[in-house]
C-alpha positions as CSV (number, residue, x, y, z in Angstrom):
1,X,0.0,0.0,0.0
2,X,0.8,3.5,-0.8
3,X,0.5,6.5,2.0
4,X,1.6,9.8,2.4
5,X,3.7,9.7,5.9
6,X,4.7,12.2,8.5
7,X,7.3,10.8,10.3
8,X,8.6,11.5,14.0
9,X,11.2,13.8,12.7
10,X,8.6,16.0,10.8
11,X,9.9,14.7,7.7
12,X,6.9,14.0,5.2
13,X,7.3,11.4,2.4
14,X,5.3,9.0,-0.1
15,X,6.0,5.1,1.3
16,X,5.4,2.1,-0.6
17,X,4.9,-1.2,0.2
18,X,2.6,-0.5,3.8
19,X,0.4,-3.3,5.0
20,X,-3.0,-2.5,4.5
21,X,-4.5,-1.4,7.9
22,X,-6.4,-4.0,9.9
23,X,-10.3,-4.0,10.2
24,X,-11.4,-3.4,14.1
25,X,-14.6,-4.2,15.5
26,X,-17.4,-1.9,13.7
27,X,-15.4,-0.7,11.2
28,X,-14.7,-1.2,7.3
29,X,-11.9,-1.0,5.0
30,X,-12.3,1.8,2.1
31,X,-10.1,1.8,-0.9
32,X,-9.7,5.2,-1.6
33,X,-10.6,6.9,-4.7
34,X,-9.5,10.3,-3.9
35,X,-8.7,12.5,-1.2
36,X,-8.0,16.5,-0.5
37,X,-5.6,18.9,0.9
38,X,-6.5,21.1,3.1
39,X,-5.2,23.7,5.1
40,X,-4.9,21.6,8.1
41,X,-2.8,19.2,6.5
42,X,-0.5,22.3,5.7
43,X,-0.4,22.9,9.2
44,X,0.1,19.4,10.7
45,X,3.4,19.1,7.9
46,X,4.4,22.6,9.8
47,X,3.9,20.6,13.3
48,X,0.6,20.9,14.0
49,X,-1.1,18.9,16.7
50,X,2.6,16.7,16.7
51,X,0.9,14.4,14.1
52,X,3.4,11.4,13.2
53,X,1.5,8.8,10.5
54,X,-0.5,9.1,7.1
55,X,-1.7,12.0,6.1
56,X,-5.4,13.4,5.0
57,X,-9.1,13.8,6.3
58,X,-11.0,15.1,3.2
59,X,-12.1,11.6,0.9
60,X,-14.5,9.0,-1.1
61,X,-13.6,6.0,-1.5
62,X,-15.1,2.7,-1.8
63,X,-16.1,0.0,0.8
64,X,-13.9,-3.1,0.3
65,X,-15.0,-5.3,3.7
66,X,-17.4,-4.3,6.2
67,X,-17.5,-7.7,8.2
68,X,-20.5,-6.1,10.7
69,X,-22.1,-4.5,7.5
70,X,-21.5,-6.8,4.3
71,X,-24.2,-5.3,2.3
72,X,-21.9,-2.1,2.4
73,X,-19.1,-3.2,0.3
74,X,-19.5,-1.9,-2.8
75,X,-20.6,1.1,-2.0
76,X,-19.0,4.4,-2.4
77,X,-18.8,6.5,0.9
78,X,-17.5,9.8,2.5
79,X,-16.9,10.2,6.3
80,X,-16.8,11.9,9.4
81,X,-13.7,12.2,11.1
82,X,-13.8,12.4,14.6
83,X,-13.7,8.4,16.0
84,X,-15.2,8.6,20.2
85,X,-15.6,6.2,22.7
86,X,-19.4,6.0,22.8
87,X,-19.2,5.6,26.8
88,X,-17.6,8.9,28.3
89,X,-20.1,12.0,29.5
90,X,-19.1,13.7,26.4
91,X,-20.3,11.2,24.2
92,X,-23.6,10.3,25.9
93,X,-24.4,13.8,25.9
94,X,-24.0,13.1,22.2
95,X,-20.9,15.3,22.2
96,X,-18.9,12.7,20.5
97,X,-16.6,15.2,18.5
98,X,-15.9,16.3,20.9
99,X,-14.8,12.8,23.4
100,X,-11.5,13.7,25.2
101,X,-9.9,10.3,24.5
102,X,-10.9,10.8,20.5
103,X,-9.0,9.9,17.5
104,X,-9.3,12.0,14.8
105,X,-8.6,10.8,10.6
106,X,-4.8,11.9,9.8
107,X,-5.1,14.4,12.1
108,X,-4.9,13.0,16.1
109,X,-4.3,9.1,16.4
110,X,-5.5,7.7,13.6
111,X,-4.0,7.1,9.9
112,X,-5.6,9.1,7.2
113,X,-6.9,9.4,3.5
114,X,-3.5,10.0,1.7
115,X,-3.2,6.1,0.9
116,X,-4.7,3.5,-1.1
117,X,-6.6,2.5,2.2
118,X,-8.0,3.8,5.5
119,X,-10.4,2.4,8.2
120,X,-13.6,4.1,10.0
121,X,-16.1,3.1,12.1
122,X,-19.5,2.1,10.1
123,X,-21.0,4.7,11.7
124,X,-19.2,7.0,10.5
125,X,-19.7,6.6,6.9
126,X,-22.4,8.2,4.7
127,X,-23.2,6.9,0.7
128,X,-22.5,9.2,-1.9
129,X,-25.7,9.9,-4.2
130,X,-24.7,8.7,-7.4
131,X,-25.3,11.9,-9.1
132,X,-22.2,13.4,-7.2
133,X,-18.9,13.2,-8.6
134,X,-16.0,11.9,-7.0
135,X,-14.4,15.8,-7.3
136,X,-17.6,17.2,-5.8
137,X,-17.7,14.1,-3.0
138,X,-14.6,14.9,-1.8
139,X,-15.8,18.1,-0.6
140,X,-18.1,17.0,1.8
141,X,-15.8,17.1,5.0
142,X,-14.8,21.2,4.8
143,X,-18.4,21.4,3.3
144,X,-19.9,20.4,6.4
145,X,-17.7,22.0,8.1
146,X,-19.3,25.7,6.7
147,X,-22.4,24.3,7.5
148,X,-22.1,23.9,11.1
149,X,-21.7,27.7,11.2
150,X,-25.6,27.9,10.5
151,X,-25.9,25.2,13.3
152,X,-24.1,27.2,16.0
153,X,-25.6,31.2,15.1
154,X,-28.8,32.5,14.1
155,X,-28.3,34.3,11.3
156,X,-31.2,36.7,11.3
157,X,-32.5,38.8,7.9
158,X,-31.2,42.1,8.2
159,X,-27.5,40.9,9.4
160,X,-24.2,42.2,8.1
161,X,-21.8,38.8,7.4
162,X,-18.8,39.4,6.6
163,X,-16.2,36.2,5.4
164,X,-12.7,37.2,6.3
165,X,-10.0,35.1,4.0
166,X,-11.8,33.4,0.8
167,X,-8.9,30.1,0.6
168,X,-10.0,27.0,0.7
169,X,-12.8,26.9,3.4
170,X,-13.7,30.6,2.8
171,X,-15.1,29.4,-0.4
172,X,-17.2,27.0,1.0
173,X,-18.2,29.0,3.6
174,X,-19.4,31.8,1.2
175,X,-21.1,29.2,-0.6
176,X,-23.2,28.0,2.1
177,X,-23.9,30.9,4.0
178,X,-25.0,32.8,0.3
179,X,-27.8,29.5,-0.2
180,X,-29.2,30.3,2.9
181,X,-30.2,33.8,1.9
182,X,-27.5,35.7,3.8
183,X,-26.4,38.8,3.0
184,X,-22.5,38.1,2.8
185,X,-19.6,40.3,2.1
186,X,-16.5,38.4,1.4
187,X,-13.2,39.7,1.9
188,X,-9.9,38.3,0.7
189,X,-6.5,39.7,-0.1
190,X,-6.0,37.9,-3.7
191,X,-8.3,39.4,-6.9
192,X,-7.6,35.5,-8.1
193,X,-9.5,34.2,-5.0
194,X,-12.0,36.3,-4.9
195,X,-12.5,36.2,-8.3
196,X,-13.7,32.3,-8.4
197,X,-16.9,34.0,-6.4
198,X,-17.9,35.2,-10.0
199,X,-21.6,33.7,-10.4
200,X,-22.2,33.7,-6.4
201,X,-24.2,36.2,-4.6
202,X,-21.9,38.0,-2.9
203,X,-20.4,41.7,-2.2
204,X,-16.5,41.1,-2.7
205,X,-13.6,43.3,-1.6
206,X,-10.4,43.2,-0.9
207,X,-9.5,43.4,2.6
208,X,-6.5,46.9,1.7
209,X,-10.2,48.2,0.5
210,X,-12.4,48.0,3.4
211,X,-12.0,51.2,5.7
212,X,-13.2,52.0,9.1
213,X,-14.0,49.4,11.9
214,X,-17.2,47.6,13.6
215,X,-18.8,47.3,10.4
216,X,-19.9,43.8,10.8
217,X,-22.8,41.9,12.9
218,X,-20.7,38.4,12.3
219,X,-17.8,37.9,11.0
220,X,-16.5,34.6,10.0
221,X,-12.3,34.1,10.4
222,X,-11.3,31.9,7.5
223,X,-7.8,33.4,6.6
224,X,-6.3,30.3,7.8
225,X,-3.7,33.0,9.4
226,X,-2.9,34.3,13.1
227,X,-3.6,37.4,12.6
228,X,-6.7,36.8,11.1
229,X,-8.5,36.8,14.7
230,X,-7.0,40.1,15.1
231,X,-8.4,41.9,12.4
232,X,-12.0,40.5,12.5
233,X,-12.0,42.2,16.0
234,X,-11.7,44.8,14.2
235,X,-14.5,44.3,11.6
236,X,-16.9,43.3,14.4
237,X,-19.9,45.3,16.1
238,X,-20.1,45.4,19.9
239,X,-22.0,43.0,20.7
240,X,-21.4,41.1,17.3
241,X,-20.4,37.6,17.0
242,X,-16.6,36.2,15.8
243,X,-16.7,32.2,14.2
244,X,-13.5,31.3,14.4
245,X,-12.9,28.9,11.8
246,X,-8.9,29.3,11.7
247,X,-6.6,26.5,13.1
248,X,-2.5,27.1,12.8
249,X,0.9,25.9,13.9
250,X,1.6,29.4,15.0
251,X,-0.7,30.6,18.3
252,X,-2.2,33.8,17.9
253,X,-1.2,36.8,20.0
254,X,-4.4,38.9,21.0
255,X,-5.2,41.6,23.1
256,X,-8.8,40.2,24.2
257,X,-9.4,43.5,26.1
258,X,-11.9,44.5,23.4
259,X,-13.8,41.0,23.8
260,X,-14.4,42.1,26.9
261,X,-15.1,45.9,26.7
262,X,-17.6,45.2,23.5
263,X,-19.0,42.3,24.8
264,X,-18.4,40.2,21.8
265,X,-18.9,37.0,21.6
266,X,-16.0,34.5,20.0
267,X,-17.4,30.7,19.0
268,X,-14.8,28.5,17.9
269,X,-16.3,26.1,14.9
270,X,-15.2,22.8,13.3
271,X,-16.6,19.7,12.0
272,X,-20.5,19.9,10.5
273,X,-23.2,17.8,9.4
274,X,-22.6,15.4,6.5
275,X,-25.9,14.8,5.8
276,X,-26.9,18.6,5.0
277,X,-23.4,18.9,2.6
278,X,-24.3,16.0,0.3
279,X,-27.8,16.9,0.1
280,X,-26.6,20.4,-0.9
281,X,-24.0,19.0,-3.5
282,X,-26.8,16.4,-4.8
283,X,-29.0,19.5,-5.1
284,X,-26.7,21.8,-6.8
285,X,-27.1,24.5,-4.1
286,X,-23.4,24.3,-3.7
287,X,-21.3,23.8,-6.5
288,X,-17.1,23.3,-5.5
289,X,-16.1,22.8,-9.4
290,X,-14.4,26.1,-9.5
291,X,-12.3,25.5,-6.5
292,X,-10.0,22.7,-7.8
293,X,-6.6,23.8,-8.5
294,X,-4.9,20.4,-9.7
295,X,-5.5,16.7,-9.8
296,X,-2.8,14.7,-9.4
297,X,-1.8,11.1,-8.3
298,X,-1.3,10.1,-5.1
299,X,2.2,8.9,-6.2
300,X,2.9,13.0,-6.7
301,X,2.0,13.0,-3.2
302,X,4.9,14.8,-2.0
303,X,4.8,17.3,-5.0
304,X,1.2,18.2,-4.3
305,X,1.6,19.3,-1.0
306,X,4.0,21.8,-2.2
307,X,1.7,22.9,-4.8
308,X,-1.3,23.3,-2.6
309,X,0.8,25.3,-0.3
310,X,1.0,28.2,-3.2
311,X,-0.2,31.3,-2.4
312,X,-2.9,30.2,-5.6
313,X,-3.7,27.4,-4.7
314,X,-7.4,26.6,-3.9
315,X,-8.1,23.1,-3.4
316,X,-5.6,20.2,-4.3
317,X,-6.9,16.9,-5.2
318,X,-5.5,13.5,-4.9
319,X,-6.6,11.2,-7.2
320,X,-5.7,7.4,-5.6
């Protein structure tokens, strides 16, 4: 088996010749069919979360063996990343994403999507409609991921949203927020980035354009940089509402006075509902086509992390 390792030195490198990994109880084996690069895998090959194994959250594959669930094989799947332990307070408050003793897909524990194979729990899988690619499919993790933000805020009619960095979750998050009748104004730093917004329903600006401060009711962070928290303090109203949606090997450094002073309120957001992102890609209410940078092998593993570390790059895709 192929797999794109990070090694206990920090070195990352494409290995041949891995055993395939072995089924546990409740879980299947998916072949792979292609996987994605996100910013958090940027981070983790930067020393993020102290990550040491293979690589990569975002996939569809296929279901190879499913010993619990044999009418599953065969079919083609995307899934949730977060693995619990079903018995701790956290989970029976049905808080499993957030189970202290959790392992999470490429990212805490548990060997990801940049190989030929990966094993999850049955639970954790969801079938792909067929009328949804495998390049659309493969959106589905950061996908839910945007949607969770109308999960954790009510988003009244009237609101001023603002999306601060328009990379790869910015997009999405654009995407999702503008199907749900919000009144968003995206701002970005690149002309390219904001540019792929052509088509969607959205104010755009670059962030050297917008002047003065407190101009925002929510403001999502999505620049994917330190300072990005920063700087949507200063785009929010008092009283307003920050979604952090940033996570990066370098801590911020932030004077939280004004949280305080303006009473705004800072919710931290991560992984969303699958169910609501392939119903929205089987729909056509969110279309990801434009995003996709490149699509390369997994055996230009190594080559594609450098590429979808570009200052241009949207989405990288791995096709396995």
């Amino acid at each position: 088996m192929r797999a794109l390792v990070m090694g206990a030195g920090g070195q990352l490198r494409l290995v041949t010749g891995l055993p395939r990994p072995v089924i546990g109880e409740g879980q299947a084996l998916i072949r792979v069919t292609m996987a994605g690069i996100c910013s958090t895998d940027l981070e983790i090959a930067k020393g993020y979360m102290g990550f040491d194994g293979v690589l990569g959250h975002e996939f569809v594959g296929v279901v190879e063996d499913a010993p619990g669930k044999p009418a599953m094989v065969g079919e083609r799947v995307v899934g949730e990343i977060n693995i619990p332990c079903r018995s701790c307070p956290m989970c029976k408050a049905g808080r499993g994403n957030h189970c202290p003793a959790r392992s999470v897909l490429g990212i805490v524990g548990k060997d990801g999507a940049f190989a030929d194979h990966l094993t999850l729990p049955v639970e954790n899988l969801h079938q792909v409609p067929d009328n949804v690619s495998d390049q659309a499919a493969v959106f589905t993790e950061p996908l839910a991921a945007a949607f969770r933000i109308l999960e954790q805020v009510d988003i009244q009619p009237g609101m001023r949203v603002a999306v601060l960095g328009v990379g790869r979750l910015g997009q999405l998050v654009v995407r999702v927020l503008v199907a749900a009748g919000v009144d968003v104004t995206s701002i970005g730093r690149s002309r390219e980035k904001l540019g792929l917004l052509e088509g969607v329903s959205t104010t755009t600006a670059l962030e050297s354009e917008i002047a003065g401060k407190a101009l925002y009711d929510v403001v999502v962070d999505s620049t994917g940089a330190p300072e990005g928290l920063a700087r949507a303090m200063e785009l929010v109203h008092p009283c307003g509402t920050i979604i952090l949606k940033t996570t990066v090997a370098s801590p911020a450094i932030l004077d939280t006075n004004r949280l305080v002073i303006d009473e705004i309120t800072l919710i931290g957001s991560r992984c969303g509902p699958f169910a609501k992102a392939l119903r929205a890609l089987a729909e056509g209410a969110v279309d990801p086509a434009p995003l996709v940078s490149a699509v390369m092998s997994l055996d230009q593993a190594e080559e594609a992390m450098r590429i979808a570390a570009m200052p241009g790059a949207i989405k990288v895709l791995l096709h396995v």
